[in-house]
C-alpha positions as CSV (number, residue, x, y, z in Angstrom):
1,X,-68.1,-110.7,-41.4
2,X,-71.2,-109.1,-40.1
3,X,-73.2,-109.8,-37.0
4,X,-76.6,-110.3,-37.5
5,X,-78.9,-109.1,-34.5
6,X,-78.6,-112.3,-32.7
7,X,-75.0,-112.7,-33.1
8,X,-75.4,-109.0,-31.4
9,X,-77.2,-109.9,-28.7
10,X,-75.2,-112.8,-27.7
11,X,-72.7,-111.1,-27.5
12,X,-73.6,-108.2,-25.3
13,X,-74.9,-110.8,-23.0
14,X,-71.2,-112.3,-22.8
15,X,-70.0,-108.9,-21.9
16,X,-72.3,-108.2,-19.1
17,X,-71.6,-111.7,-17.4
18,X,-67.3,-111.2,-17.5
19,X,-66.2,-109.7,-14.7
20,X,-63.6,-106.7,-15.8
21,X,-59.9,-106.7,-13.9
22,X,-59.6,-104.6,-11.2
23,X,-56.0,-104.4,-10.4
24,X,-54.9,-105.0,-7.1
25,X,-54.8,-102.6,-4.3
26,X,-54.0,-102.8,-0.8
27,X,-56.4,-100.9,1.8
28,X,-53.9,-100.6,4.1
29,X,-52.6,-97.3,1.9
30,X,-55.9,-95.9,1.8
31,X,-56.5,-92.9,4.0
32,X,-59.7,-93.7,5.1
33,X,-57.7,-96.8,7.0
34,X,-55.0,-94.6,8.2
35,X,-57.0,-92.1,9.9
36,X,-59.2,-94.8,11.5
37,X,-56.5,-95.9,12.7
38,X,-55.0,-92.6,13.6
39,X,-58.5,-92.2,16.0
40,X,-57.0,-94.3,18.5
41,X,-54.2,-92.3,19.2
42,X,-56.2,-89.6,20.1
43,X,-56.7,-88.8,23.5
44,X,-59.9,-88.4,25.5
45,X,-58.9,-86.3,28.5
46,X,-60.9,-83.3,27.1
47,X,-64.0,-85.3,26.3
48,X,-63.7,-86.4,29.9
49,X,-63.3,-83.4,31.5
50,X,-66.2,-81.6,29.3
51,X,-68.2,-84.8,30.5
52,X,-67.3,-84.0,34.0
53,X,-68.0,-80.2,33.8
54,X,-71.1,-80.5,32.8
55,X,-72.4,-82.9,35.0
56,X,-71.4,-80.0,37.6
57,X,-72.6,-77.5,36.4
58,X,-76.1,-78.9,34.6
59,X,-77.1,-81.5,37.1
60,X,-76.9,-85.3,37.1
61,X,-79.6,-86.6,34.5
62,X,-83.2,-87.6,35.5
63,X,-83.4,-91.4,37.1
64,X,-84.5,-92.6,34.1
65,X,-81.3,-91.8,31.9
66,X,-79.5,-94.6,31.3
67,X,-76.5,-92.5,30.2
68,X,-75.3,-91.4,33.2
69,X,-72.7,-89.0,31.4
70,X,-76.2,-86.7,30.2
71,X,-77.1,-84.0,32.5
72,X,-80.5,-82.1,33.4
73,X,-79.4,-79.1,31.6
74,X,-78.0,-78.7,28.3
75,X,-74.0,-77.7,28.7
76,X,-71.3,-78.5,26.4
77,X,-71.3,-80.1,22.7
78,X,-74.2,-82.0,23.3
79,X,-76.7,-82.0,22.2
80,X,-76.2,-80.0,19.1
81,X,-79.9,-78.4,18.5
82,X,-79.6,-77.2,22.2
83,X,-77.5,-75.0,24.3
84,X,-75.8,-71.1,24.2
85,X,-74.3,-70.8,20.7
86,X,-70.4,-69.7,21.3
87,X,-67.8,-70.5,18.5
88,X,-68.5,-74.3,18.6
89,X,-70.2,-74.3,21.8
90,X,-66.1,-73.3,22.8
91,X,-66.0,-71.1,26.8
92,X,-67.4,-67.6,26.7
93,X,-64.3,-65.3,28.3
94,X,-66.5,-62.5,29.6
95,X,-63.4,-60.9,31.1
96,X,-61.2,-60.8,28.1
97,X,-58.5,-60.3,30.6
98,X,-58.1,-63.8,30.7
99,X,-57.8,-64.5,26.7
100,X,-54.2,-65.4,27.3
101,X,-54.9,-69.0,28.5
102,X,-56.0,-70.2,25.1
103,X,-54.4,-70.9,22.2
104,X,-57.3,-69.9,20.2
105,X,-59.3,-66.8,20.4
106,X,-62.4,-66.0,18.5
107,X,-64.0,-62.7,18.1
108,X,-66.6,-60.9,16.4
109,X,-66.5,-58.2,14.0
110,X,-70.9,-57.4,12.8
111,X,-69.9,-54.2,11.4
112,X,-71.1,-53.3,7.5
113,X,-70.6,-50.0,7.3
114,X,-67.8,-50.8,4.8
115,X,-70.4,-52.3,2.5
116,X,-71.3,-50.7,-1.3
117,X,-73.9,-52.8,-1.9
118,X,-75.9,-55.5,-0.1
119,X,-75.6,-55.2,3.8
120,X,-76.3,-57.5,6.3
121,X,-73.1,-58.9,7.0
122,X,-73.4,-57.6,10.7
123,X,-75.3,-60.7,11.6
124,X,-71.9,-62.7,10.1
125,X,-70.5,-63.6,13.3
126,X,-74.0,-64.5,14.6
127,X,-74.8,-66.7,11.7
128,X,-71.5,-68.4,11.5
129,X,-71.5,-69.1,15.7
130,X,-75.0,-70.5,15.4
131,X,-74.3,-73.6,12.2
132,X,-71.4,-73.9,14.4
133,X,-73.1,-76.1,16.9
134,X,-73.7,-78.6,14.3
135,X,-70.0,-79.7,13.8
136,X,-67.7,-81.7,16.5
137,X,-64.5,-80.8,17.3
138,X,-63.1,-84.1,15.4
139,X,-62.1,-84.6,12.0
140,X,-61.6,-88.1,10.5
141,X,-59.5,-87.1,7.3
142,X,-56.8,-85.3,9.4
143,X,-57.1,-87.3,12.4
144,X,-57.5,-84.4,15.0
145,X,-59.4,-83.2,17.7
146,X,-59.2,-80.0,17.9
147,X,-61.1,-80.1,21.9
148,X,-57.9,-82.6,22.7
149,X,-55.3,-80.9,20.8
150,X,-55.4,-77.1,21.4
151,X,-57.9,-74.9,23.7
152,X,-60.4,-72.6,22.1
153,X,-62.8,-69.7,23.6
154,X,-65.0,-67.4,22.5
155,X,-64.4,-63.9,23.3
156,X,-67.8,-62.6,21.8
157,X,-67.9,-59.5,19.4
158,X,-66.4,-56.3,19.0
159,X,-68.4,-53.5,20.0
160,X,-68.5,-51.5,16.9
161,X,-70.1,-47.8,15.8
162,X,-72.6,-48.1,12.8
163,X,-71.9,-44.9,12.2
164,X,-68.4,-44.2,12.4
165,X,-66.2,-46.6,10.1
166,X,-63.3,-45.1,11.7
167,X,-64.1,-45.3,15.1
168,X,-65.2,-48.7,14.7
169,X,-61.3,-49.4,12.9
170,X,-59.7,-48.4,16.1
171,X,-62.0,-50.8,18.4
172,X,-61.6,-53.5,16.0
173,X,-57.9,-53.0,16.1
174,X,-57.4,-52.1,20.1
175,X,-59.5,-55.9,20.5
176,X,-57.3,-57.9,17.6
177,X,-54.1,-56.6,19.3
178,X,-55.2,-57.2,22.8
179,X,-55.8,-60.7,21.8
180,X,-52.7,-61.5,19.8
181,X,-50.8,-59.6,22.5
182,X,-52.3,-62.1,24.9
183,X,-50.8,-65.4,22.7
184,X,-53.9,-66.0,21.8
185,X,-54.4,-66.7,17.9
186,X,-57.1,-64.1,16.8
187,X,-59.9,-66.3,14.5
188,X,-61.8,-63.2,13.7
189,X,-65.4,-63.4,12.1
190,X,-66.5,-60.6,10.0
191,X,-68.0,-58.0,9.5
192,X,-67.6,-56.8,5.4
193,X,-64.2,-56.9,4.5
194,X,-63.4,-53.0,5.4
195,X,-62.2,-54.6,8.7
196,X,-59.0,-56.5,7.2
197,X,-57.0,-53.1,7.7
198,X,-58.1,-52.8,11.5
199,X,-57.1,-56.6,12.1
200,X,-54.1,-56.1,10.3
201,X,-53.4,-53.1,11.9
202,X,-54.5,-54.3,15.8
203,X,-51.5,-57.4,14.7
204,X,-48.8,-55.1,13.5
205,X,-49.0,-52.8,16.1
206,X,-48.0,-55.7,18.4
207,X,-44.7,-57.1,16.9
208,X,-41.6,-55.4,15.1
209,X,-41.5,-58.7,12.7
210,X,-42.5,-58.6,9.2
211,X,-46.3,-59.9,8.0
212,X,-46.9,-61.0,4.6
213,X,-50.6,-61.4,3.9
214,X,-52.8,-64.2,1.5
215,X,-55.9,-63.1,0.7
216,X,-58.5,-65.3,-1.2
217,X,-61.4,-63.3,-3.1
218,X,-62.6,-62.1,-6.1
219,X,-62.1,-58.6,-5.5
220,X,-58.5,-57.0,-5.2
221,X,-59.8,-54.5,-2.2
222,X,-56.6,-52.4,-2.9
223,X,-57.8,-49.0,-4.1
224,X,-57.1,-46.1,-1.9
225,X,-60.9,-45.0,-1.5
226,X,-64.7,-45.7,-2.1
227,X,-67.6,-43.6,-2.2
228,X,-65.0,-41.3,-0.7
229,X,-64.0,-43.3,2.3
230,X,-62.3,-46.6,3.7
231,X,-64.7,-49.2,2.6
232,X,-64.7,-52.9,2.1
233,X,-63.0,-52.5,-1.4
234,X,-59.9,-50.5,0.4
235,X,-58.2,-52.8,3.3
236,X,-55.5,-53.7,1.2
237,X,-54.2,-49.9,0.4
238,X,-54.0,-49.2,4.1
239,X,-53.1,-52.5,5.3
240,X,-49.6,-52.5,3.1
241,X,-48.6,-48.7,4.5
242,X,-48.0,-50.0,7.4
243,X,-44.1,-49.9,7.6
244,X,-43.9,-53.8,8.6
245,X,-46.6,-55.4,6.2
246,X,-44.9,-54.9,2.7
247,X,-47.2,-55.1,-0.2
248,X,-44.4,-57.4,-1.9
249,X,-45.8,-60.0,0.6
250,X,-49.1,-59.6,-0.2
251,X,-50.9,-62.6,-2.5
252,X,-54.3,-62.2,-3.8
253,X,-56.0,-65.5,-5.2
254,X,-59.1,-66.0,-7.2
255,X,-59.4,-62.7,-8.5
256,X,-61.4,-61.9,-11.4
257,X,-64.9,-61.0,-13.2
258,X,-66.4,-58.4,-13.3
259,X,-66.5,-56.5,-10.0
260,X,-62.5,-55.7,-10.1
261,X,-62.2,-51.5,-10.3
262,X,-59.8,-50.5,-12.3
263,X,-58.3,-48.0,-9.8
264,X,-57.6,-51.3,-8.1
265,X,-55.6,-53.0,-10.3
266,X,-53.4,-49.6,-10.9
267,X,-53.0,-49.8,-7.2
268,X,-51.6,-53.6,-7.4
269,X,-49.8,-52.9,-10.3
270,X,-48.0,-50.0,-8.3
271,X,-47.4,-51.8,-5.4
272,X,-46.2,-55.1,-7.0
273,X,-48.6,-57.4,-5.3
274,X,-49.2,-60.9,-6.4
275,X,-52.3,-61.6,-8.0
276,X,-53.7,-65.2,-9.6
277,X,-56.5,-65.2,-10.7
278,X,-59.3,-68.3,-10.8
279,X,-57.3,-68.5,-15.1
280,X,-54.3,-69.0,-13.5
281,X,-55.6,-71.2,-10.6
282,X,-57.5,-73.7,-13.9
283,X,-53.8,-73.7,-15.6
284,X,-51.0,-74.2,-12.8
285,X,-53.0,-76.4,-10.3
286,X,-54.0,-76.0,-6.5
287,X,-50.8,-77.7,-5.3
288,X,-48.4,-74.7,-7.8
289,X,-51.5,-72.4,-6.2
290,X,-50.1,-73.0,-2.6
291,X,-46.1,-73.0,-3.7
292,X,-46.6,-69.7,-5.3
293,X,-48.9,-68.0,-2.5
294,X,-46.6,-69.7,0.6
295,X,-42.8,-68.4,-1.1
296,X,-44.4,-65.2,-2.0
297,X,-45.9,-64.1,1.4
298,X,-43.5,-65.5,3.5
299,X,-40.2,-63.9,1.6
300,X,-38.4,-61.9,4.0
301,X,-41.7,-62.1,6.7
302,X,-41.9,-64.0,9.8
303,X,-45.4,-64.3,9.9
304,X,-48.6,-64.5,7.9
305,X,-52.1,-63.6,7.8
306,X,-54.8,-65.2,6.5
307,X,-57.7,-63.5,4.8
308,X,-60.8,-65.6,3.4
309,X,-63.9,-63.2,1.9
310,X,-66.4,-66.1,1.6
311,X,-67.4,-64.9,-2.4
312,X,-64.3,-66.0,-3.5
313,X,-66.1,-68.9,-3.6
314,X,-68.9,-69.3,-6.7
315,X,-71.9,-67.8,-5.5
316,X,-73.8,-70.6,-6.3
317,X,-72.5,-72.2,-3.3
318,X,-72.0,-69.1,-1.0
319,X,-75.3,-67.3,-1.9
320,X,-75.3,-65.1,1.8
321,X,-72.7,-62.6,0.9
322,X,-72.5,-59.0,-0.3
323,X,-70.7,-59.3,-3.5
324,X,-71.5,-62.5,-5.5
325,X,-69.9,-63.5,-8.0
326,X,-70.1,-66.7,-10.4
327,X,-67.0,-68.4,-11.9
328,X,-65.2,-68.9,-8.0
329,X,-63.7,-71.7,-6.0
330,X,-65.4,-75.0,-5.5
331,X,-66.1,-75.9,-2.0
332,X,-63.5,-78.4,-2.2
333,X,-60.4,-76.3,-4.0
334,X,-60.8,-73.6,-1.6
335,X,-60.8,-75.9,1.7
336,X,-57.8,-77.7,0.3
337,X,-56.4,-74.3,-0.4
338,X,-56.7,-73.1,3.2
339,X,-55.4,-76.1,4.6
340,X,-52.1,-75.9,2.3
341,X,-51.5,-72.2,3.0
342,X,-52.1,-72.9,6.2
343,X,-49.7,-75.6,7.5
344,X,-46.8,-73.3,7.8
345,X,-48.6,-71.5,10.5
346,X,-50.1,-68.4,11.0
347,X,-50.4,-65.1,12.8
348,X,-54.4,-64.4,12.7
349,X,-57.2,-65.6,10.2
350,X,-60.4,-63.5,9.5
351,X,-63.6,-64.8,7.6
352,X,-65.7,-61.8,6.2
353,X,-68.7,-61.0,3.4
354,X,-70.8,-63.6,5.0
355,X,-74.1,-61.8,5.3
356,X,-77.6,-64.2,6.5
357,X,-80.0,-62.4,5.7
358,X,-79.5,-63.6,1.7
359,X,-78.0,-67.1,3.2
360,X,-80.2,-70.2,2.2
361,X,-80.1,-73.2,5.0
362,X,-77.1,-71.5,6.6
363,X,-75.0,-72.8,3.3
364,X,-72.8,-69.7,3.5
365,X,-72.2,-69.7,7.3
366,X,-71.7,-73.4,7.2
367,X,-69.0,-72.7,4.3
368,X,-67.1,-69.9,6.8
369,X,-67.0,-72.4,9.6
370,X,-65.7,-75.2,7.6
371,X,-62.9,-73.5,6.4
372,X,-62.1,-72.3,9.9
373,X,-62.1,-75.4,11.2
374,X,-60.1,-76.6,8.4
375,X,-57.4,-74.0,8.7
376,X,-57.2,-74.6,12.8
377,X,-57.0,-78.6,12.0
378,X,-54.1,-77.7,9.4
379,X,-52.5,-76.1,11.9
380,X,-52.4,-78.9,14.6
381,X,-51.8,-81.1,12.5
382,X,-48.4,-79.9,11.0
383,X,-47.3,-78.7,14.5
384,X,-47.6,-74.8,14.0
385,X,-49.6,-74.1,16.9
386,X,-48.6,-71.5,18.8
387,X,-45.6,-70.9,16.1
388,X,-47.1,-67.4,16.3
389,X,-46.1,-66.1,19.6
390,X,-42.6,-66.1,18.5
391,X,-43.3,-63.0,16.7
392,X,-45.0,-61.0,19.5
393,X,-42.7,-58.2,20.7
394,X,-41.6,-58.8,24.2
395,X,-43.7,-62.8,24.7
396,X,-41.5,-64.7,26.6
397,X,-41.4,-68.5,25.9
């Protein structure tokens, strides 16, 4: 039978007043009600204390405050427009003598002298430190804090020679072993990506264990030289002669396009690295992605380190790095990513390529400390903190 145009309309209107089925769910198994929940088992001591401290140190608020927790001067998280930008407004250690009371230890690495074509990322640990003051320490979906759960400082940067790649390698790798030597975690913020060699390096020299290595990027970074020296295309080669970082334990993910040498992939080939690409990422899924990356690096290791160059992601998101490169991760694959690699623990983590100067809003810096932050609450939240002091030669527990 045919509807005429009436029939028609009636008959749309019918549709648009029946409510469709919605099948029953129950809230309770929602994670947004979990980690609500989760909040209240969270303790406050820290919040307390920071309260405390900076009501000593900053004054008690004018008369007119109502909040009597505010201060005259601006110390701590609050608020976050104001105040001396450390790593998430975390303590300055001046005398990096004293690193080994944290668990966490971030340092600076501006040095691009390892760059072959836009500079700039110098100002990296600067950028990333100042969009840090925008986050808390809190995060609802995993139900940490990280200012209750672990202790964090800020050992400021590196001082590094503009001039002298090589000179700069050994300071960058004296200050990543003093740290790790310390028990601190080294969270080092780059800095082009010539320094994953000296962090490696500054690591290895402190342990006797094996390190494997996953590194996210679009570029494999494994050829022996550039423009006739170390540069940020090279960590990889020099990283894996190192007699306890095999190259067997070394997994590279995302690579691709079309800023891959070919003397690099020869290098991989020879040195039977693991390499998946963003093809492979599309076809096996993020959760095979993590399976692969966490038996291959930790096979025979007792440690890993983690190594994020911020254009792995698609440069439409990250556009304040040296190297962009469409066709990356999404913001969310790559923090998910992190946080699944991450959960077994690690020895050191290093974010580098973010460079300001071709940053828009502080997107790219804002995308470096997220996945910091991510990786750290990964950490806590599995229970791996401190798992890496087990590997230091000589630490007693």
């Amino acid at each position: 039978m045919r509807l005429t145009k009436s029939d028609k309309r009636s008959a749309f209107a019918m549709s648009t007043k029946t409510r469709a089925h919605h099948p029953q769910f129950d809230k309770h198994q929602l994670q947004g009600w979990k980690m609500a929940h989760k909040e209240a088992e969270l303790p406050h001591k820290g919040w307390e204390a920071e309260e405390r401290r900076c009501l000593e140190l900053g004054l008690q608020g004018a008369d007119s405050i109502q909040d009597k927790s505010i201060p005259t001067f601006a110390r701590g998280e609050l608020p976050h427009f104001a105040g001396i930008n450390t790593f998430m407004k975390a303590p300055y250690i001046e005398d990096v003598k004293g690193v080994g009371k944290y668990d966490v230890a971030v340092m600076g690495v501006p040095f691009d002298g390892g760059t072959t074509y836009r500079p700039g990322t110098r100002f990296g640990p600067q950028g990333i430190r100042r969009i840090s003051a925008l986050y808390t320490p809190y995060n609802y979906e995993l139900g940490v804090d990280l200012r209750e759960q672990m202790t964090l400082c800020d050992v400021g940067d590196v001082f590094t020679i503009p001039a002298n790649i090589e000179k700069t390698f050994d300071q960058i790798s004296k200050a990543t072993a003093h740290v790790f030597a310390s028990g601190a975690m080294p969270i080092i913020l780059g800095g082009d990506h010539s320094i994953g060699f000296a962090t490696v390096r500054g690591i290895a020299s402190q342990t006797d264990k094996k390190i494997g290595i996953i590194h996210f990027d679009r570029h494999a970074d494994i050829q022996e030289k550039d423009l006739d020296e170390r540069m940020h295309t090279t960590p990889w080669f020099h990283a894996t002669n190192l007699p306890n970082v095999p190259a067997t334990n070394l997994v590279q993910i995302g690579i691709g396009g079309w800023q891959v040498p070919r003397q690099a992939v020869k290098e991989a080939v020879k040195r039977d690295t693991t390499i998946i690409t963003m093809y492979d990422v599309e076809r096996l899924g993020l959760d095979k992605v993590v399976e692969i990356a966490l038996e291959t690096a930790w096979k025979g290791a007792d440690a890993v380190y983690l190594s994020f160059d911020i254009d792995s992601v698609d440069a439409g998101f990250v556009p304040g790095t040296g190297w962009p490169e469409p066709g990356g991760f999404l913001p969310r694959e790559i923090l998910y990513l992190l946080g699944q690699v991450a959960k077994e623990g690690i020895c050191g983590m290093e974010v580098v390529e973010v460079s300001p100067p071709y940053d828009i809003s502080d997107i790219t810096s804002l995308m470096a400390l997220r996945s910091i932050v991510d990786v750290l609450g990964s950490v806590v939240a599995h229970g791996k903190l401190g798992a890496h002091r087990k590997i230091i030669r000589g630490w007693a527990a």
